[in-house]
N, C-alpha and C positions, 0 to 999 in steps of 0.2 A: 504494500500500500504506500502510497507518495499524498503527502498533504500539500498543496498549497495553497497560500492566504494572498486572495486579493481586495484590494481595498474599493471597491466598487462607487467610488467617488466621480466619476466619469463616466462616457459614453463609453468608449471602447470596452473598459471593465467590465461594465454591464452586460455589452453585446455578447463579449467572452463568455461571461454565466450563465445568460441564456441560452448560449449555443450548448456548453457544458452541458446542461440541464436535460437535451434533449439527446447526447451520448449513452449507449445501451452501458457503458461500462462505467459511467462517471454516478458521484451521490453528492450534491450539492447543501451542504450544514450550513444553515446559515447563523450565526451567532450574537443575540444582542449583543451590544457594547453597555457596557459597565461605567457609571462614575469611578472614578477613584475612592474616592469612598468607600462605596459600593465594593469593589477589589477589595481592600483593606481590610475590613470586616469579615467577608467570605474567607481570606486568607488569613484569619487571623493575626493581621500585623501588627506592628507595634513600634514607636515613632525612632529614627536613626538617632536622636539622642542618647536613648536608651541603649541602643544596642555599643553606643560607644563610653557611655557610662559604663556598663557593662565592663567591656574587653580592656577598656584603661583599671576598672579594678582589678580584673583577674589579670592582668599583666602587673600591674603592681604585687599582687598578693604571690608571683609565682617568683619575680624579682628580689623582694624583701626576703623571700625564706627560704634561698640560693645559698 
């Protein structure tokens, strides 16, 4: 199986997908877009502060007791 993502923001793109659409071999997924937000949430993320709060403590904690 080969994925590719086109941004169907144009004519062409489009044309592309429709034609796609009607190949016996092709499946055409189409995908809402997400906020960011929205991402964030679903992926449970959490803000690059943190995760560099984080890695400068355990970089410290692993430094100090060398």
């Amino acid at each position: 199986m080969t994925t590719i993502i086109i941004e169907s923001n144009n004519v062409q793109a489009r044309n592309f997908v429709e034609y796609a659409r009607k190949l016996p071999f092709t499946k055409v997924l189409e995908v809402e877009k997400k906020s960011f937000e929205e991402a964030i949430i679903e992926c449970d993320g959490h803000p690059a502060s943190e995760f560099f709060n984080e890695l400068r403590y355990q970089v410290n904690e692993h430094f100090n007791n060398v």
